[in-house]
C-alpha positions in Angstrom: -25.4 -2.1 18.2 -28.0 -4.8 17.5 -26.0 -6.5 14.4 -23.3 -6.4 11.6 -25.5 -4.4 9.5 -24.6 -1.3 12.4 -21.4 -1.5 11.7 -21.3 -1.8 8.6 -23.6 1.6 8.1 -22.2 3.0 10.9 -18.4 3.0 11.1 -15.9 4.5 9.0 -12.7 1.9 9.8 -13.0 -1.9 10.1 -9.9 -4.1 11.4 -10.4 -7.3 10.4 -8.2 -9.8 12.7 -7.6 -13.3 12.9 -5.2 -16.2 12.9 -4.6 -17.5 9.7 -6.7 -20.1 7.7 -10.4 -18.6 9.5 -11.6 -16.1 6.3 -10.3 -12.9 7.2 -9.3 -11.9 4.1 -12.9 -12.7 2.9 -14.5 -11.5 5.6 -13.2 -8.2 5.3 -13.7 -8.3 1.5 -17.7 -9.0 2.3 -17.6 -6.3 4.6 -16.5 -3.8 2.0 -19.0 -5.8 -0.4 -22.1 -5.4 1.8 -21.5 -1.4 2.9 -20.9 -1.1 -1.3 -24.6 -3.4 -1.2 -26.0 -0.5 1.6 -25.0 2.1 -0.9 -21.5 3.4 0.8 -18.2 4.0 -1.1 -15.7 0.8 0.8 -12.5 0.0 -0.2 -10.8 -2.7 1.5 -6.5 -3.2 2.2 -4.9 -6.5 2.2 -1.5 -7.0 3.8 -1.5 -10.2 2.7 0.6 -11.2 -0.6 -1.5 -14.0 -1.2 -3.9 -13.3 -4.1 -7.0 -14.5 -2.5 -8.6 -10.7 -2.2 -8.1 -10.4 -6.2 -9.2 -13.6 -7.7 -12.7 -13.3 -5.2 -13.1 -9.8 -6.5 -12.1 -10.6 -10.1 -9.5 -8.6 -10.1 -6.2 -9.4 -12.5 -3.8 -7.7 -10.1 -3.5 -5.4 -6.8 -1.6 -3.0 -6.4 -1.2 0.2 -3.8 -3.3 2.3 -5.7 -7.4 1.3 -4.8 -8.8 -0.3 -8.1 -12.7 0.0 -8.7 -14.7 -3.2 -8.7 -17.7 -2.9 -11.1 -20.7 -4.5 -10.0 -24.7 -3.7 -9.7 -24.0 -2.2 -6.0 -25.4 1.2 -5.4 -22.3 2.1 -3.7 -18.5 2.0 -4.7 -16.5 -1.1 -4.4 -12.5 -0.7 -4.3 -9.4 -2.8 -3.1 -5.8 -2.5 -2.7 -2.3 -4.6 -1.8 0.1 -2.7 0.6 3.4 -2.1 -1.2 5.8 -1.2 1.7 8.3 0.7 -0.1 6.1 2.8 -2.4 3.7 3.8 0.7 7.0 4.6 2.6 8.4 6.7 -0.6 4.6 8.6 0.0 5.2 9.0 3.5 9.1 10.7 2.8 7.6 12.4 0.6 4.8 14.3 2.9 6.7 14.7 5.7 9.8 16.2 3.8 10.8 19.7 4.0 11.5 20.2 0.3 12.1 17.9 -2.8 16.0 17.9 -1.7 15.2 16.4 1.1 13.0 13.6 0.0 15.1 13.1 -2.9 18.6 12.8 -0.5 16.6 10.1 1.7 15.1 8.1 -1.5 18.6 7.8 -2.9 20.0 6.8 0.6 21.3 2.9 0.3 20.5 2.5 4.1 17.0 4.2 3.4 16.3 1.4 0.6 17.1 -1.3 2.5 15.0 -0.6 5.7 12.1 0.4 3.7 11.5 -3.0 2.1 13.4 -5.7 5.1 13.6 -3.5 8.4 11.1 -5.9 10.9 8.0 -3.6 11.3 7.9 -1.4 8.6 5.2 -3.4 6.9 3.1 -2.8 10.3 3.7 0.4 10.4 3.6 1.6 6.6 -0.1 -0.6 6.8 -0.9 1.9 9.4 0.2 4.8 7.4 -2.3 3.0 4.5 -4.9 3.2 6.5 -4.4 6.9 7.8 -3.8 7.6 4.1 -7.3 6.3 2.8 -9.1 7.7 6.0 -8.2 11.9 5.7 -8.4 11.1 1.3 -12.2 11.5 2.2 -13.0 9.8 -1.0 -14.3 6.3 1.0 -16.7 6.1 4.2 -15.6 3.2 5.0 -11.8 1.7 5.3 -11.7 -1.9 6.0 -8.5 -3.5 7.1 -7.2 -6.7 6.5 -4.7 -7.9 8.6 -1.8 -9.9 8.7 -2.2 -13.4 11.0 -3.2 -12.5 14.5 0.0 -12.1 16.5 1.5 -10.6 14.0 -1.7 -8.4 14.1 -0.6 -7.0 17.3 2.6 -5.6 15.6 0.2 -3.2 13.5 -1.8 -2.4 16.5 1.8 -1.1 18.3 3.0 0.2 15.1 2.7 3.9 16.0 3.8 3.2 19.6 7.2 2.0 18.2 7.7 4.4 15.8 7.2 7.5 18.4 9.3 5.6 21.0 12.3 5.3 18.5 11.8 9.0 17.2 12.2 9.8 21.1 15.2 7.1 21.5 18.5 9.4 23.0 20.5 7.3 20.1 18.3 8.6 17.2 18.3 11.8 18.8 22.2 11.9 18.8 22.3 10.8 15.0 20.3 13.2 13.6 21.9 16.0 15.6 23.3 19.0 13.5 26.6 18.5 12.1 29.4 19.5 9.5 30.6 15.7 8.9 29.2 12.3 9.6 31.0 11.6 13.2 31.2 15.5 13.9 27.4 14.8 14.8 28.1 12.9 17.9 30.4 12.9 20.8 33.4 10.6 21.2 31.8 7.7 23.2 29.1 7.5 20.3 32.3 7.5 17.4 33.9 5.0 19.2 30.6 2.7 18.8 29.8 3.7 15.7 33.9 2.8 14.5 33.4 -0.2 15.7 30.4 -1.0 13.9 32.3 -0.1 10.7 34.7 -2.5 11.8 31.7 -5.5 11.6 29.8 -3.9 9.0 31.8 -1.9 6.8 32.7 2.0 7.3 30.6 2.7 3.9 27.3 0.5 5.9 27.6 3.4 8.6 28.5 6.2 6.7 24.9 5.7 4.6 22.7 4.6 8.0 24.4 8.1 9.5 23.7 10.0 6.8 20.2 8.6 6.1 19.2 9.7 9.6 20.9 13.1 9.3 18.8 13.5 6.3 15.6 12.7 8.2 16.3 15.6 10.6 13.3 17.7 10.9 10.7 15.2 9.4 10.4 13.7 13.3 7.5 16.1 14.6 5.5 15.3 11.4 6.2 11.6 11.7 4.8 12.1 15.8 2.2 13.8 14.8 0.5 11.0 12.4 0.9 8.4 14.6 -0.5 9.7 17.4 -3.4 10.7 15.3 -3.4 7.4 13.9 -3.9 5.8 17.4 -6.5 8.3 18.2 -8.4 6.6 15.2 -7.9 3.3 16.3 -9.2 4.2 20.0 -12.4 6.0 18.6 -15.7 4.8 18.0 -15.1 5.6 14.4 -13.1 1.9 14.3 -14.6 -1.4 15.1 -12.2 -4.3 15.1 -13.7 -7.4 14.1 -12.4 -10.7 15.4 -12.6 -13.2 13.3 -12.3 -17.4 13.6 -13.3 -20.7 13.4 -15.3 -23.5 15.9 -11.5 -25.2 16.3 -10.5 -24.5 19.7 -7.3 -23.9 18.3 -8.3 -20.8 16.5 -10.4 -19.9 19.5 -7.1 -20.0 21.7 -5.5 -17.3 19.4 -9.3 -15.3 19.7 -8.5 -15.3 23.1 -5.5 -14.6 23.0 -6.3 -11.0 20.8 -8.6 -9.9 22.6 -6.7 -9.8 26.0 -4.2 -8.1 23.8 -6.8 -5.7 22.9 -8.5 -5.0 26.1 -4.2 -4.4 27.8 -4.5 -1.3 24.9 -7.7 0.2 25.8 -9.3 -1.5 22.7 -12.8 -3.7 22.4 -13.6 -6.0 19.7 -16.8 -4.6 17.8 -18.0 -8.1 16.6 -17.0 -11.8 16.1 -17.3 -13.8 13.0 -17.4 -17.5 13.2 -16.8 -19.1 9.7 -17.3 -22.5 8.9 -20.1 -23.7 11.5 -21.8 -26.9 11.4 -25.6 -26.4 10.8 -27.8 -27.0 13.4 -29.9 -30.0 13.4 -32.9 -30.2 15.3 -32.5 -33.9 16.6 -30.2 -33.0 20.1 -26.9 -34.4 21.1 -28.9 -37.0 23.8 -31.4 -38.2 21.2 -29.1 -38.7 18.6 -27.4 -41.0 20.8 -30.1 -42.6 21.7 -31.1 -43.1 18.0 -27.5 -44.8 17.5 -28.4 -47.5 20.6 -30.9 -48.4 18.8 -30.3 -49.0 15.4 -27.5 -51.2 16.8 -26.6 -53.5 13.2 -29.2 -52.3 11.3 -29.3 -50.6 8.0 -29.2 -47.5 8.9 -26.9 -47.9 11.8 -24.2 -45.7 9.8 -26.7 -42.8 9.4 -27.4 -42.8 13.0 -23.4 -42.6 13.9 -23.1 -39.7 11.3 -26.0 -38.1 13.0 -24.4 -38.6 16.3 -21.1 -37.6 15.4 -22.4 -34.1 13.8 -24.6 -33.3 16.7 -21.5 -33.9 19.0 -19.4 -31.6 17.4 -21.9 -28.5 16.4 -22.6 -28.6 20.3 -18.8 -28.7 20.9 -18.6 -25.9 18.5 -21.6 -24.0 20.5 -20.1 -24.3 23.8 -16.5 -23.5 22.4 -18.2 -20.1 21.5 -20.4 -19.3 24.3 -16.9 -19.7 26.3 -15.3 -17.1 24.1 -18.3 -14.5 23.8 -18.5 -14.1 28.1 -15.4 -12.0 27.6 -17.1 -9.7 24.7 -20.6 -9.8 25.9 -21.1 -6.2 24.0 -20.0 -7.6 20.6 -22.2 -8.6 17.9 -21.8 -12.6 17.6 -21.7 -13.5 13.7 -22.0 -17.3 12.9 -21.2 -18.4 9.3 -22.2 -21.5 8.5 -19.9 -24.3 6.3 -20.6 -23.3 2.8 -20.7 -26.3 0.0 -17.4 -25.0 -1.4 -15.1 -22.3 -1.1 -15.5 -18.8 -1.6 -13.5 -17.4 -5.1 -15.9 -15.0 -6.9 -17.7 -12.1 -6.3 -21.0 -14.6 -6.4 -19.6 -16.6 -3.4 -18.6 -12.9 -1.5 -22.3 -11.4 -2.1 -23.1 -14.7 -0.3 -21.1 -13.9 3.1 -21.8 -10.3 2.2 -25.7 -11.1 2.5 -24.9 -13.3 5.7 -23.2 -10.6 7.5 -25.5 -7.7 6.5 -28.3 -9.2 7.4 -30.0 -7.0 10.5 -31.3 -9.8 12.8 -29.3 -9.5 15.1 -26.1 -11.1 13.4 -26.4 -14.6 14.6 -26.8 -17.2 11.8 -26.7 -21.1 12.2 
């Protein structure tokens, strides 16, 4: 790959990753932006309830279903907001034997209270999103964005988890076959689960039993999409793309995700710096020098400014240079500090142009 412009073209998933406050969620928006610019049909998913994705697309409201954004692209433009419980309700509703079935687990107390509080469902159901919009065939390319960096990794291990709990003796022993609710297990597991009642309430149990007698049979089908889901993830299909600021705060957490990445087999496809202090061409030394000089003159507050900048864009440089030596296959993308936010489609064609430009994906 030789810039951002490859990927764009060239993949058909894009995780976009990052610690909070960097421009992920505009990032990946550009990056749907600029493959809708290189005539390709993109639609981009936000896990984020924030409404930043909307109000820079112009959009009154998200929702789980993709909404079309017109604009003078050759290509299709379309964006969505993951709604847990409805993309779960979908994912009952495929794997179910019959509508019984799917209907029984809907209704199920215990099933409505997972599917919206349970701690990685929203991982996980992000996961199924993505898996979703990828076999629809209706978009070549599927960009990601993700929740803040660690909790990023949770929809990384998402379909880990969920095969490791379908493969959990405990799950197993629920779910077995039965004629009653504690008929299903032996008496060690009644004695447990009576006990629970005793915390929780007998009615608490009786639903969570039942819910996960009702999802007997489902399991194989559940198995099978996540492991086809990782499989995705791992292929060259999907580039991840890192993205962060010059702080070396943010650069920590970088760091931190892509050790995370490389532990699962994964690489990082590209790197987007945003907010990076333009280069000037007067270096660090000279401006210092420039300073000494103009020691209680007129302009002696210019020269600090210029001194000051210089000493932090080459902070900022070697900061990055750091970071890159672990990814030295990755495409290095530096955005520079724009003169005011991004919050229109006008301001995303602007990042969209930056990233899709082909030479060689390094702008200062």
């Amino acid at each position: 790959m030789t810039g951002y412009n490859d990927l764009i073209e060239g993949r058909e998933v894009v995780v976009c990753c990052g610690t909070g406050g960097v421009g992920k969620t505009t990032t990946a928006a550009a990056t749907a932006l600029a493959a809708a610019n290189a005539g390709r049909s993109a639609v981009v998913v936000t896990i984020d309830p924030a409404r930043r994705l909307a109000d820079a697309l112009g959009i009154d409201e998200l929702d789980n279903t993709p909404r079309i954004v017109e604009g003078p692209w050759p290509g299709r433009l379309a964006a969505l907001m993951l709604d847990t419980k409805s993309t779960f309700d979908d994912v009952v509703r495929r794997n179910a034997a019959d509508d019984d079935q799917a209907e029984r687990i809907l209704a199920n107390r215990f099933y409505r209270n997972i599917s919206t509080t349970l701690s990685g469902t929203q991982d996980y159901m992000a996961v199924e999103k993505l898996k979703e919009l990828y076999d629809s065939s209706e978009w070549d390319l599927v960009v990601v964005d993700t929740p803040p960096t660690r909790d990023a990794l949770a929809f990384l291990d998402a379909p880990l988890l969920l095969a490791r709990l379908l493969d959990n003796p405990i799950y197993r022993m629920l779910t077995a076959p039965s004629r009653g609710v504690f008929k299903a297990v032996n008496s060690a597991a009644q004695t447990m689960l009576r006990r629970l009642a005793r915390v929780v309430g007998a009615e608490v149990v009786d639903e969570a039993v039942a819910f996960f007698q009702s999802f007997e049979g489902m399991e194989e089908g559940f198995r099978a999409r996540a492991m086809a889901t990782l499989d995705l993830l791992a292929d060259d299909r999907t580039a991840f793309v890192l993205v962060a600021s010059p702080r070396s705060d943010t650069l920590d957490e970088a760091r931190y995700f892509l050790d995370k990445l490389d532990s699962s087999g994964l690489s990082v496809g590209a790197v987007v710096v945003n907010r990076m202090m333009p280069t000037m061409s007067t270096a660090p030394a000279r401006s210092r020098q420039i300073q000494g000089g103009r020691h209680r003159k007129p302009i002696a507050a210019a020269a600090q400014a210029l001194t000051e900048h210089t000493s932090v864009a080459e902070g900022d440089d070697d900061r990055i240079i750091e970071l890159m030596s672990d990814v030295e296959n990755a495409i290095l993308v530096k955005v520079p500090l724009l003169p005011s936010d991004v919050h229109d489609i006008d301001g995303l064609n602007q990042i969209a142009e930056l990233l899709g430009d082909d030479s060689g994906g390094v702008f200062v």
